[in-house]
MOPAC internal coordinates of N, CA, C and O (Angstrom, degrees):
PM7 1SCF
backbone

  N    0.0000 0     0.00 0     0.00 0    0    0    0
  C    1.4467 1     0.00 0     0.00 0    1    0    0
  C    1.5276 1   110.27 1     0.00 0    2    1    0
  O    1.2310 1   117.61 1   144.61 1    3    2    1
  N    1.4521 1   122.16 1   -35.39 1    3    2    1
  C    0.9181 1   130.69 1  -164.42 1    5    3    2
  C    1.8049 1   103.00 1   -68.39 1    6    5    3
  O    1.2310 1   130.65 1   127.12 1    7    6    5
  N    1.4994 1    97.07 1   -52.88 1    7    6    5
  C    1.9862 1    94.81 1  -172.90 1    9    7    6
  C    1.4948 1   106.60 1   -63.97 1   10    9    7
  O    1.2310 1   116.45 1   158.36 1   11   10    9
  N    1.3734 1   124.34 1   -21.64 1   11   10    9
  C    1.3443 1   135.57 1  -176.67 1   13   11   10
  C    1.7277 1    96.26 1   -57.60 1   14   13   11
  O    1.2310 1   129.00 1   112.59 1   15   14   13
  N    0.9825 1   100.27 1   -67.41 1   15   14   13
  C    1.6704 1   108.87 1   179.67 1   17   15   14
  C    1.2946 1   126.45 1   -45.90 1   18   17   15
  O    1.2310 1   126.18 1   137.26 1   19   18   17
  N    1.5321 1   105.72 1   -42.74 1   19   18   17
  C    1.8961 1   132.42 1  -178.93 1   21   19   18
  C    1.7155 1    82.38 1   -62.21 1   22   21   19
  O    1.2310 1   120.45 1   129.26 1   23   22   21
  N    1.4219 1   116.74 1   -50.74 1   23   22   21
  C    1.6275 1   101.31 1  -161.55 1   25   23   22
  C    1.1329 1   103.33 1   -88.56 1   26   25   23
  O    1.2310 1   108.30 1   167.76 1   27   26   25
  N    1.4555 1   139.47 1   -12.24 1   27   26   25
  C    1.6636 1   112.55 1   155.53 1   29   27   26
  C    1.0335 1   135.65 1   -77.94 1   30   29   27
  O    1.2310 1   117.31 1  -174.31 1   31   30   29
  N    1.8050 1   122.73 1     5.69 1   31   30   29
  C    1.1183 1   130.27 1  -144.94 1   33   31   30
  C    1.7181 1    68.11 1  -123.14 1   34   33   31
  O    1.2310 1   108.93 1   104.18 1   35   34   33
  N    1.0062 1   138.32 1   -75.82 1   35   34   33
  C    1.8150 1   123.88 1   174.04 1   37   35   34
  C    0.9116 1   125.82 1   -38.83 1   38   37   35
  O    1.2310 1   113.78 1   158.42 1   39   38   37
  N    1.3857 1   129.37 1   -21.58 1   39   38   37
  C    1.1562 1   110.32 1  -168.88 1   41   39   38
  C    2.1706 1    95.13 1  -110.65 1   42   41   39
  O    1.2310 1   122.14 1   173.95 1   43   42   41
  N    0.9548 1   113.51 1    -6.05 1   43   42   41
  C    1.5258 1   122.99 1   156.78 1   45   43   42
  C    1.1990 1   109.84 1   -66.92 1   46   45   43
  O    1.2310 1   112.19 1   126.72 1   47   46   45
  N    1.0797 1   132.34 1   -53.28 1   47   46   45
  C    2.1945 1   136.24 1   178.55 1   49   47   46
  C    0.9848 1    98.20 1   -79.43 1   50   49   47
  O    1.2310 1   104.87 1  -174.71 1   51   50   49
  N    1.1290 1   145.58 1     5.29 1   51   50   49
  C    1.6371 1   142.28 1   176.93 1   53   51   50
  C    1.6449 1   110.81 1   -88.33 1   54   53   51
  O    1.2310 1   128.02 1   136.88 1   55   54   53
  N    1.9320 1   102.17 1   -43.12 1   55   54   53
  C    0.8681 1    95.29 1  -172.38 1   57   55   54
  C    1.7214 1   117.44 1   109.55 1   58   57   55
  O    1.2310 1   130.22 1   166.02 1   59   58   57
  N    1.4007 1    97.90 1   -13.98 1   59   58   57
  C    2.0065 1   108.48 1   175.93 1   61   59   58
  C    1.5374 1    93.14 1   -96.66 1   62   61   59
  O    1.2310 1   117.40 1   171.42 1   63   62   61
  N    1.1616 1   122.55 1    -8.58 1   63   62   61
  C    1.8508 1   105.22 1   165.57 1   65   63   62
  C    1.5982 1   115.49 1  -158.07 1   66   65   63
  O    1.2310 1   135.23 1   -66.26 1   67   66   65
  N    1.2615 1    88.13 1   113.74 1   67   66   65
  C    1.7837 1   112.83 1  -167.46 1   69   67   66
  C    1.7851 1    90.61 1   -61.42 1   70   69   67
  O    1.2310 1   125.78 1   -17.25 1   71   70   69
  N    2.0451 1   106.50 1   162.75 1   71   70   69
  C    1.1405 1   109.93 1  -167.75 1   73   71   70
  C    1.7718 1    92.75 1   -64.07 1   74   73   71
  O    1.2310 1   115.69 1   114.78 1   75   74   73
  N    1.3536 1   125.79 1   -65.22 1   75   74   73
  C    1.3483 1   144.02 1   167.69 1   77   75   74
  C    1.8481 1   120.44 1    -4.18 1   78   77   75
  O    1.2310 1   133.12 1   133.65 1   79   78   77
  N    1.3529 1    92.25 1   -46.35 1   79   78   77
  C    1.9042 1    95.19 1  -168.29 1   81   79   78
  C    1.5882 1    76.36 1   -73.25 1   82   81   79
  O    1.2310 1   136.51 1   -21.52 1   83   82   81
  N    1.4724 1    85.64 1   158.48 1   83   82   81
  C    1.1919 1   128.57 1   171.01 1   85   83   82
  C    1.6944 1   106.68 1  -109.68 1   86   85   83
  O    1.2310 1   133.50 1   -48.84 1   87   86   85
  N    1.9793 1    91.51 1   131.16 1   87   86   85
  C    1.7280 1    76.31 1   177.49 1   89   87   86
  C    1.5040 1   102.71 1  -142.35 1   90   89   87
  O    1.2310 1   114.70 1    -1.86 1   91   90   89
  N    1.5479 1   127.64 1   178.14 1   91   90   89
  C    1.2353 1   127.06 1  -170.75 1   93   91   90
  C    1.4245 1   102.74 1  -116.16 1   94   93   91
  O    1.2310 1   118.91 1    -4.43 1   95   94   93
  N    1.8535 1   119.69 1   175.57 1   95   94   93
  C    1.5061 1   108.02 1   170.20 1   97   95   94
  C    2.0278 1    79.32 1  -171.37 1   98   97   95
  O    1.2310 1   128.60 1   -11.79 1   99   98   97
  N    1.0487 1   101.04 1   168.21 1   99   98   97
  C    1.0181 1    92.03 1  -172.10 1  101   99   98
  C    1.5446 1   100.85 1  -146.95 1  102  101   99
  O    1.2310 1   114.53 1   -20.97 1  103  102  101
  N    1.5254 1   127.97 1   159.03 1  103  102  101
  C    1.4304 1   140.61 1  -155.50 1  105  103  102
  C    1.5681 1   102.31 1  -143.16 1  106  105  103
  O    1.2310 1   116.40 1   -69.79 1  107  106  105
  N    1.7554 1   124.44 1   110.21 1  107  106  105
  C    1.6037 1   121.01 1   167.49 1  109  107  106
  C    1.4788 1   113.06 1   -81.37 1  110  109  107
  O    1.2310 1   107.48 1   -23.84 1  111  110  109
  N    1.8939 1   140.95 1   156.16 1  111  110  109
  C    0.8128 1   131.04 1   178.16 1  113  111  110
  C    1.6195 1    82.51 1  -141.00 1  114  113  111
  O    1.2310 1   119.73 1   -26.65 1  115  114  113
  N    1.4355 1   118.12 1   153.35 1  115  114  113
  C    1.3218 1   128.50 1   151.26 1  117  115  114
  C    1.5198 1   109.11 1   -61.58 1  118  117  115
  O    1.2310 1   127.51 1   -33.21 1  119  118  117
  N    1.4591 1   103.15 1   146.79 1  119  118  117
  C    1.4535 1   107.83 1   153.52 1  121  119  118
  C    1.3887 1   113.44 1  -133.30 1  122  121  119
  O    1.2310 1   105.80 1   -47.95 1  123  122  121
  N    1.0731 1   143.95 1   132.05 1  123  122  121
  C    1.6391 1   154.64 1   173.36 1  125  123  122
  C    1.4742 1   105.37 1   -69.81 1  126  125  123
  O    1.2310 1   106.70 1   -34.83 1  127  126  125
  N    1.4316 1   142.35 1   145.17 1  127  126  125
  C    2.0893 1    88.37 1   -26.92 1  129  127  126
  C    1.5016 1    88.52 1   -98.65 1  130  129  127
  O    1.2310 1   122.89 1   -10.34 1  131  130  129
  N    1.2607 1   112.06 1   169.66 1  131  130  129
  C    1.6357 1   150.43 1   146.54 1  133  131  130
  C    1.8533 1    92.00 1    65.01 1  134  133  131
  O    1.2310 1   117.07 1  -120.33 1  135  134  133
  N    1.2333 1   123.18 1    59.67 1  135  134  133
  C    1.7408 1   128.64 1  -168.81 1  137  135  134
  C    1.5518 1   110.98 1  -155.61 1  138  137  135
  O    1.2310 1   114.48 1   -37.05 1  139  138  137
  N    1.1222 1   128.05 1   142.95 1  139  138  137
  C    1.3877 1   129.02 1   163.87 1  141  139  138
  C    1.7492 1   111.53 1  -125.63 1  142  141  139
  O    1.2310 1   122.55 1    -9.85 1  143  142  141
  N    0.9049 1   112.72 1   170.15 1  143  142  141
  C    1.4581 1   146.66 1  -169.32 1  145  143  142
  C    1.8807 1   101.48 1  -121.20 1  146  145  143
  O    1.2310 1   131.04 1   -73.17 1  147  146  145
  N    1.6645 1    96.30 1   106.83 1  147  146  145
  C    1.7031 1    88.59 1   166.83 1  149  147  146
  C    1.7374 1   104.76 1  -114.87 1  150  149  147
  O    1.2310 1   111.61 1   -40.66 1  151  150  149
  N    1.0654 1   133.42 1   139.34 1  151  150  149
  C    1.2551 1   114.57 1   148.66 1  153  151  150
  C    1.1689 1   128.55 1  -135.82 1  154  153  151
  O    1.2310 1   133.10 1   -20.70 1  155  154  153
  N    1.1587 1    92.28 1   159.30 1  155  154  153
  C    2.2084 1    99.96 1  -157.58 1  157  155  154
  C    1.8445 1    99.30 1  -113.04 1  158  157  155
  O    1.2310 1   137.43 1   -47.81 1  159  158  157
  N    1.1500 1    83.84 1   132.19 1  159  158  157
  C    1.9208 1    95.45 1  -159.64 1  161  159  158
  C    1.1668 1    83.88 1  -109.90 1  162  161  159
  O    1.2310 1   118.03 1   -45.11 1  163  162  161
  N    1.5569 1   121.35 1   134.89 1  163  162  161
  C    1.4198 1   123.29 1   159.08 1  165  163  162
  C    1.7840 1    93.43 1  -119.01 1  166  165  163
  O    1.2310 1   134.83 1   -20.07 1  167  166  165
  N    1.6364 1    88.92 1   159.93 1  167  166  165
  C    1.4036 1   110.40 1  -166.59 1  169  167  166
  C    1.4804 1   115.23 1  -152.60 1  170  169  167
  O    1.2310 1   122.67 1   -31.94 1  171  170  169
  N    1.0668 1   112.48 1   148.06 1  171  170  169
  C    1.8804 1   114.75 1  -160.47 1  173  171  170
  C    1.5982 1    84.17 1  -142.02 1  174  173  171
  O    1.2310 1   116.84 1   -29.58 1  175  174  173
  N    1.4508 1   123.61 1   150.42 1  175  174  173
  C    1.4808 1   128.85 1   172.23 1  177  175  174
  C    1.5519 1   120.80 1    13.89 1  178  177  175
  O    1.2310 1   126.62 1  -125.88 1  179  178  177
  N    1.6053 1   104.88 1    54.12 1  179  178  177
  C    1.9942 1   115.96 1  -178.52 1  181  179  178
  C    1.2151 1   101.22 1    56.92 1  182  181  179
  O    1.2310 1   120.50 1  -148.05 1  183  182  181
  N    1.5648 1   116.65 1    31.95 1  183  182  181
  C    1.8004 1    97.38 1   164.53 1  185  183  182
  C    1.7527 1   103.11 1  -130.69 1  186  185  183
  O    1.2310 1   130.23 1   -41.45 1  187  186  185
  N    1.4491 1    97.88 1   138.55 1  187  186  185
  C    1.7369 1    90.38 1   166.96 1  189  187  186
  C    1.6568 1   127.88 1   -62.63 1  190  189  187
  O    1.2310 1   126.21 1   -77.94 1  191  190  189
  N    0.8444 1   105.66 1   102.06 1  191  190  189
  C    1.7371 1   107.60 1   175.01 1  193  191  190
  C    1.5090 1   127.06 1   -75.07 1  194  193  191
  O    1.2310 1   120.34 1   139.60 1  195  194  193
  N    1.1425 1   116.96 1   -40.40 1  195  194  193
  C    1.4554 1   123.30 1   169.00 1  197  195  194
  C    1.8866 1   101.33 1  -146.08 1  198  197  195
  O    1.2310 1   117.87 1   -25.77 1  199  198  197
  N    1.5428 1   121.66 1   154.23 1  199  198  197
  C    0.9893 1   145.99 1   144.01 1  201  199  198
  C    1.4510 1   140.02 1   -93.61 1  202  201  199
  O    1.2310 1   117.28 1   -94.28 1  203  202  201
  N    1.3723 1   122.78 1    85.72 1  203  202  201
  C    1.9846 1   104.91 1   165.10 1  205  203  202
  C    1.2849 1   129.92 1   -75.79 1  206  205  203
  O    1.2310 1   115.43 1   -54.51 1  207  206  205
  N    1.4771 1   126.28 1   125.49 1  207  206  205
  C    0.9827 1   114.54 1   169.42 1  209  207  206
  C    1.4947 1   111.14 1  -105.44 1  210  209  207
  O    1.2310 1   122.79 1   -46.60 1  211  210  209
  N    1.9213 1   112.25 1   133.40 1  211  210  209
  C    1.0836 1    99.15 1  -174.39 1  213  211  210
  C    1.8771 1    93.78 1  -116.15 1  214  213  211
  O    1.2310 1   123.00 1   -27.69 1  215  214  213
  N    1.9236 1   111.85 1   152.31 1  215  214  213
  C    1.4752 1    92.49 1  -160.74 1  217  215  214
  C    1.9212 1    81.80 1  -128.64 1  218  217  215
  O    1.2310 1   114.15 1   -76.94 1  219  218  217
  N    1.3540 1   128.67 1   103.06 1  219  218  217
  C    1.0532 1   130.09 1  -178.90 1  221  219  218
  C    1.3020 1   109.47 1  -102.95 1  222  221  219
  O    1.2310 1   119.23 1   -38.08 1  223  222  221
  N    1.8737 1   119.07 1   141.92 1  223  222  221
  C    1.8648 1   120.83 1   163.00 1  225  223  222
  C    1.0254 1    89.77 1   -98.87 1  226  225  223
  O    1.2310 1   126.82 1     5.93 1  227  226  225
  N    1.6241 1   104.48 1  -174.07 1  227  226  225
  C    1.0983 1   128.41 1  -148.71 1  229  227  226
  C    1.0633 1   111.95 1   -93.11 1  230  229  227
  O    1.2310 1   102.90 1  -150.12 1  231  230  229
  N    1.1303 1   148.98 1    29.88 1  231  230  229
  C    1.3602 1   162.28 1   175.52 1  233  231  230
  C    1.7082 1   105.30 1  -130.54 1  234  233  231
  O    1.2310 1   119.07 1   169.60 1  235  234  233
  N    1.0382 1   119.38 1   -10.40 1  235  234  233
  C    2.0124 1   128.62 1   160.35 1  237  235  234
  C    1.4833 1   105.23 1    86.70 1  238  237  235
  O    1.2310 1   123.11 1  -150.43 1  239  238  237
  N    1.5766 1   111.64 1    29.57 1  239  238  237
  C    1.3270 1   110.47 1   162.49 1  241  239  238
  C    1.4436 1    94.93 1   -84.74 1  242  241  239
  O    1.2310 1   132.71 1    -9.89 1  243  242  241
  N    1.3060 1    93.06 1   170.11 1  243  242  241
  C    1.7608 1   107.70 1  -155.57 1  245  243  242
  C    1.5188 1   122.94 1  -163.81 1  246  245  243
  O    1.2310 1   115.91 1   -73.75 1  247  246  245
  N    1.4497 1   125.36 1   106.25 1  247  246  245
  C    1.3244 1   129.12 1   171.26 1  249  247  246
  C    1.5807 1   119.66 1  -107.43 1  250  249  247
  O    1.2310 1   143.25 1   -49.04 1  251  250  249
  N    1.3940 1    72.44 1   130.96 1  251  250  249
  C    2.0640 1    93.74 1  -174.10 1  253  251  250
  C    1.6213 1   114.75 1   -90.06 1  254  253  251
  O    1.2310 1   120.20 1   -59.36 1  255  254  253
  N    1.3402 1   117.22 1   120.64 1  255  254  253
  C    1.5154 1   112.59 1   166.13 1  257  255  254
  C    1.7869 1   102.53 1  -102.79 1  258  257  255
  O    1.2310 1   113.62 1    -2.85 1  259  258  257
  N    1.2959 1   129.67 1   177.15 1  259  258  257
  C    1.3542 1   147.71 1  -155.78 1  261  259  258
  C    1.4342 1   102.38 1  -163.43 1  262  261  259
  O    1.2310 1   118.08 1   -71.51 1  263  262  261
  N    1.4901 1   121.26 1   108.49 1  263  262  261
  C    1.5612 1   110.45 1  -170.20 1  265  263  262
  C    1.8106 1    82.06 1  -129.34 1  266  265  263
  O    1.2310 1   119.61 1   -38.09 1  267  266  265
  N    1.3221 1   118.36 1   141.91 1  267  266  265
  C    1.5863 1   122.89 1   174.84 1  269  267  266
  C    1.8321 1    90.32 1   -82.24 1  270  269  267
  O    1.2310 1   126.40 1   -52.38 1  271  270  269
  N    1.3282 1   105.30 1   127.62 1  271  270  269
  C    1.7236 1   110.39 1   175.35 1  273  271  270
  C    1.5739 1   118.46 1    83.12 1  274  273  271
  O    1.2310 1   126.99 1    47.25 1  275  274  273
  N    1.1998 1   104.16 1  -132.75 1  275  274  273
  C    2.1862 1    99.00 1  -161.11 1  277  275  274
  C    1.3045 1    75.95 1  -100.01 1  278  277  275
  O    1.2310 1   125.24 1   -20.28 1  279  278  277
  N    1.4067 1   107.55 1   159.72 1  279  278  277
  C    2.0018 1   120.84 1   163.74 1  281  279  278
  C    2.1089 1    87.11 1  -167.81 1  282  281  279
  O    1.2310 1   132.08 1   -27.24 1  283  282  281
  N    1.3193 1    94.27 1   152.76 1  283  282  281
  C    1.3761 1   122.78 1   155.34 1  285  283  282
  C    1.0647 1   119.29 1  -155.02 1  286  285  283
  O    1.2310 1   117.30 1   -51.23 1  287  286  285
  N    1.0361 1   122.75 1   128.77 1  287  286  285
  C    1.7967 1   142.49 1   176.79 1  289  287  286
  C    1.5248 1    91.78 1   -29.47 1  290  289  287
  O    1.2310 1   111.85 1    -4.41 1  291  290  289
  N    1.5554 1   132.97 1   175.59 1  291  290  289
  C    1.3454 1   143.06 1   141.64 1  293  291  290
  C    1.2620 1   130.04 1   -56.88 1  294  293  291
  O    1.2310 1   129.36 1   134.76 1  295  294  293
  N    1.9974 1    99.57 1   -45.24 1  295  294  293
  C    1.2034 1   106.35 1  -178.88 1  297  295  294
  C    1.6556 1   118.57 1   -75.53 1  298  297  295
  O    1.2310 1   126.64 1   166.37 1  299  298  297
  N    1.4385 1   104.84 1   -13.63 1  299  298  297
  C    1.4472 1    94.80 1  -179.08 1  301  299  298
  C    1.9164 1   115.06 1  -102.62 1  302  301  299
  O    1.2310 1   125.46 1  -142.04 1  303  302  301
  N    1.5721 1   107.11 1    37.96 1  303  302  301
  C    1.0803 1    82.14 1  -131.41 1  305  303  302
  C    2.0498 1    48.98 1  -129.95 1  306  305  303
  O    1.2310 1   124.25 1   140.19 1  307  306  305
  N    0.9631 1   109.45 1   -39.81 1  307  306  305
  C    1.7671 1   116.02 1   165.47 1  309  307  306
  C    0.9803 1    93.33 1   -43.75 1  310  309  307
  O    1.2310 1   114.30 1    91.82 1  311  310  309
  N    1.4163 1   128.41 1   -88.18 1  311  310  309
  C    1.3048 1   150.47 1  -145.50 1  313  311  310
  C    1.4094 1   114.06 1   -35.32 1  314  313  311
  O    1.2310 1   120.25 1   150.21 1  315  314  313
  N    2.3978 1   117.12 1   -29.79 1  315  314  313
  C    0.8407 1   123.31 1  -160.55 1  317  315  314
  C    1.7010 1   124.21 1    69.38 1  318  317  315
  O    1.2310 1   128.85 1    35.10 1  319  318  317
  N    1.4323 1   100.55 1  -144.90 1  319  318  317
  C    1.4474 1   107.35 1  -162.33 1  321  319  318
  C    1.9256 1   116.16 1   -47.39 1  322  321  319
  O    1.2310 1   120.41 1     4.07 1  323  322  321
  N    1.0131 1   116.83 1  -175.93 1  323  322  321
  C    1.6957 1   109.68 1   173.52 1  325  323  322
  C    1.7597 1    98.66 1  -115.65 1  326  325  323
  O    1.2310 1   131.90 1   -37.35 1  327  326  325
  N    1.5487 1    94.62 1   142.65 1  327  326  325
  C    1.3078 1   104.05 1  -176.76 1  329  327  326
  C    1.6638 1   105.30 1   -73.25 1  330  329  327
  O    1.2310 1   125.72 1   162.80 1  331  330  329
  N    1.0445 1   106.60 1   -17.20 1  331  330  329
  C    1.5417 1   101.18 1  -172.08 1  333  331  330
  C    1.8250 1   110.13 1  -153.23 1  334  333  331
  O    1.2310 1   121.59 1   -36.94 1  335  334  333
  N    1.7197 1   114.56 1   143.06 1  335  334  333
  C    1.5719 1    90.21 1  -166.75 1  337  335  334
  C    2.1744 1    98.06 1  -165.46 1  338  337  335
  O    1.2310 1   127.84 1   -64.31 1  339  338  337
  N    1.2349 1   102.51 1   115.69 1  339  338  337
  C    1.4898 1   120.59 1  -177.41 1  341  339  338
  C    1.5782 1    97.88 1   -65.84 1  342  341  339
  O    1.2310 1   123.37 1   -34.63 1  343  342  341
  N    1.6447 1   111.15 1   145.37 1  343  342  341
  C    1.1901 1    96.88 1   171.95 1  345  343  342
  C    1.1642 1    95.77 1  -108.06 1  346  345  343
  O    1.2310 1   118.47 1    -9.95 1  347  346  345
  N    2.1448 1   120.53 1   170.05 1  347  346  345
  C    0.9541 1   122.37 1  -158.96 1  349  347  346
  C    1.9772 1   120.99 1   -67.72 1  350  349  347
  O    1.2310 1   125.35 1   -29.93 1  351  350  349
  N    1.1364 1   107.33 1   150.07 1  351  350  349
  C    1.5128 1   113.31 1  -170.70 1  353  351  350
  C    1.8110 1    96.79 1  -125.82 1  354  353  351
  O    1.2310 1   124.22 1   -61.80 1  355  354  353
  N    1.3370 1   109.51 1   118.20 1  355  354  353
  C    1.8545 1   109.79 1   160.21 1  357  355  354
  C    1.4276 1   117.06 1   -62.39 1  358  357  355
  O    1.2310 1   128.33 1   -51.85 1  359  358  357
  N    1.5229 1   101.57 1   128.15 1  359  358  357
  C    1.5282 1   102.37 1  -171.50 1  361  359  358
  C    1.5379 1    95.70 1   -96.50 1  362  361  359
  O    1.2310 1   118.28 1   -35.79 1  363  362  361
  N    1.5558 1   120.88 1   144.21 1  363  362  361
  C    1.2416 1   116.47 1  -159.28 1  365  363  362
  C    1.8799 1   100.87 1   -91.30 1  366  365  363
  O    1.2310 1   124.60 1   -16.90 1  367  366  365
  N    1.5788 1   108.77 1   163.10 1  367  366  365
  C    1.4055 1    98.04 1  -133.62 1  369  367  366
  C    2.2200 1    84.79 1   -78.46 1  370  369  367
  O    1.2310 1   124.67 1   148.23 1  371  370  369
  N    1.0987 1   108.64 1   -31.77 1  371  370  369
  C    1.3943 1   112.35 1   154.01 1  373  371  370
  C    1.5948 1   121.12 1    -8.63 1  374  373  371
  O    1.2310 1   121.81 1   116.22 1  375  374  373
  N    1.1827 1   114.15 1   -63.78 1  375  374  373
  C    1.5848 1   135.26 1  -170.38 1  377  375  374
  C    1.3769 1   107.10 1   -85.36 1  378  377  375
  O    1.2310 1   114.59 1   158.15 1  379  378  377
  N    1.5507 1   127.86 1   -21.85 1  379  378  377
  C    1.8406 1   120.02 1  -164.94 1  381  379  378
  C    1.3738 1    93.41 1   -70.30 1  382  381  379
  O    1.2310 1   105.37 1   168.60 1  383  382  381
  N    1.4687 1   144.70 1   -11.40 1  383  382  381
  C    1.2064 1   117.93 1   157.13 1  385  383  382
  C    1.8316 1   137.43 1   -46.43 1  386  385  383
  O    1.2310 1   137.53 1   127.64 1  387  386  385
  N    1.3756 1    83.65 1   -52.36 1  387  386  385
  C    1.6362 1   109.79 1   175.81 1  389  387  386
  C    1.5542 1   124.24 1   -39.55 1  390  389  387
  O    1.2310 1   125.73 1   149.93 1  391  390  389
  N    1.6396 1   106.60 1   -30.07 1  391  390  389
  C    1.4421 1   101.40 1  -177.87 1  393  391  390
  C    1.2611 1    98.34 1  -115.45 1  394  393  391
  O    1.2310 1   126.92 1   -43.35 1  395  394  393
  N    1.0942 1   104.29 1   136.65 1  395  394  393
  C    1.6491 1   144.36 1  -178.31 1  397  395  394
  C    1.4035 1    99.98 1   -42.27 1  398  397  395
  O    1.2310 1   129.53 1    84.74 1  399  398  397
  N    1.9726 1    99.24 1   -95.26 1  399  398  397
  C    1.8411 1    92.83 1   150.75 1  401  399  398
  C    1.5624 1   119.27 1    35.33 1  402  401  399
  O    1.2310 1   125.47 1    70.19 1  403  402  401
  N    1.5272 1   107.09 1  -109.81 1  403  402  401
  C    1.1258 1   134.62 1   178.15 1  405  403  402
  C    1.4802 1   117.61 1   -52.67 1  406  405  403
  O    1.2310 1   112.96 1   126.96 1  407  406  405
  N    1.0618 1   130.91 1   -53.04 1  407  406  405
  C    1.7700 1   123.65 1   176.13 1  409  407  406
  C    1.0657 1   122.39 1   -66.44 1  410  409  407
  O    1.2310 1   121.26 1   145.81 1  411  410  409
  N    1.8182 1   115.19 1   -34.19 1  411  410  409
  C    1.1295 1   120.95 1   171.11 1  413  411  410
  C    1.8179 1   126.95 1   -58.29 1  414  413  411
  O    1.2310 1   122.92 1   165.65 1  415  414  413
  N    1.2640 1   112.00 1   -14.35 1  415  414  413
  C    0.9414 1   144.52 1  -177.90 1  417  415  414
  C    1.8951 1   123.26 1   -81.93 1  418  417  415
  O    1.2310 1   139.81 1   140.02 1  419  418  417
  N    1.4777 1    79.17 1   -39.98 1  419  418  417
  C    1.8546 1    98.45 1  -136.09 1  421  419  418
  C    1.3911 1   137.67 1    57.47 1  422  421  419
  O    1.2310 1   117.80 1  -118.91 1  423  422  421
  N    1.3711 1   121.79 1    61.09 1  423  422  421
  C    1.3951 1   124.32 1  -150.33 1  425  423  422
  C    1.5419 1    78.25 1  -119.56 1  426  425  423
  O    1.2310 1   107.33 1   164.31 1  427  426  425
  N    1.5943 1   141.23 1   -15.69 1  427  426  425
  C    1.6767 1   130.62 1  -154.52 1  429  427  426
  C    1.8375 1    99.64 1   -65.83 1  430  429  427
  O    1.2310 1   124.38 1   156.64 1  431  430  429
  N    1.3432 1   109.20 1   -23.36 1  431  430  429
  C    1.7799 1    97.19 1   179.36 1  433  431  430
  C    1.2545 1   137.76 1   -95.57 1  434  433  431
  O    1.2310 1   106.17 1    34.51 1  435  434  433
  N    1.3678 1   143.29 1  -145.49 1  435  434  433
  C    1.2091 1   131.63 1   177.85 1  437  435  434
  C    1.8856 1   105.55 1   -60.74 1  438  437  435
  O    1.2310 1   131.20 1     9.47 1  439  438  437
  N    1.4688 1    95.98 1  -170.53 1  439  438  437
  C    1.5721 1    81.90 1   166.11 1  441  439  438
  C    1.7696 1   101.20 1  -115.57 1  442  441  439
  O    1.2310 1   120.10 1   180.00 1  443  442  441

């Protein structure tokens, strides 16, 4: 979590992501048996603003939670580190309609 942070916090003083954009990054968790855990972190000026968790088996059925700000399941939260993890990308301000996430919220405008 920590380098996750180091790299939004560089790449914010750099100048490739204004305090304003809004951006996504995303975290895999196992789930037992044959299931994973994705979640897609959105973030506005190094803060979590909304969380999805999406919890799919192995056949790609799939349940979505929507938490306003940081959330992690319990179980993944045992589990520790993430087996797998996107670093953050600015979603262009065009597109903040598109994710759910965010409208559901009202997070698509300034802050």
């Amino acid at each position: 979590m920590h380098k996750a942070f180091a790299a939004l916090m560089l790449a914010l003083a750099s100048g490739a992501i204004h305090a304003a954009d809004v951006t996504v990054r995303t975290e895999n968790y196992p789930r037992p048996p044959y299931s994973g855990a994705t979640y897609y972190i959105y973030e506005r000026d190094g803060q979590t603003i909304c969380t999805k968790l999406q919890v799919c088996n192995k056949y790609d059925q799939c349940d979505t939670k929507y938490v306003k700000g940081s959330y992690k399941d319990e179980l993944d939260v045992e589990t520790g580190d993430p087996y797998g993890k996107t670093d953050a990308v600015v979603i262009g301000k065009e597109k903040l309609a598109k994710h759910v996430c965010l409208t559901k919220f009202k997070l698509t405008g300034q802050p």
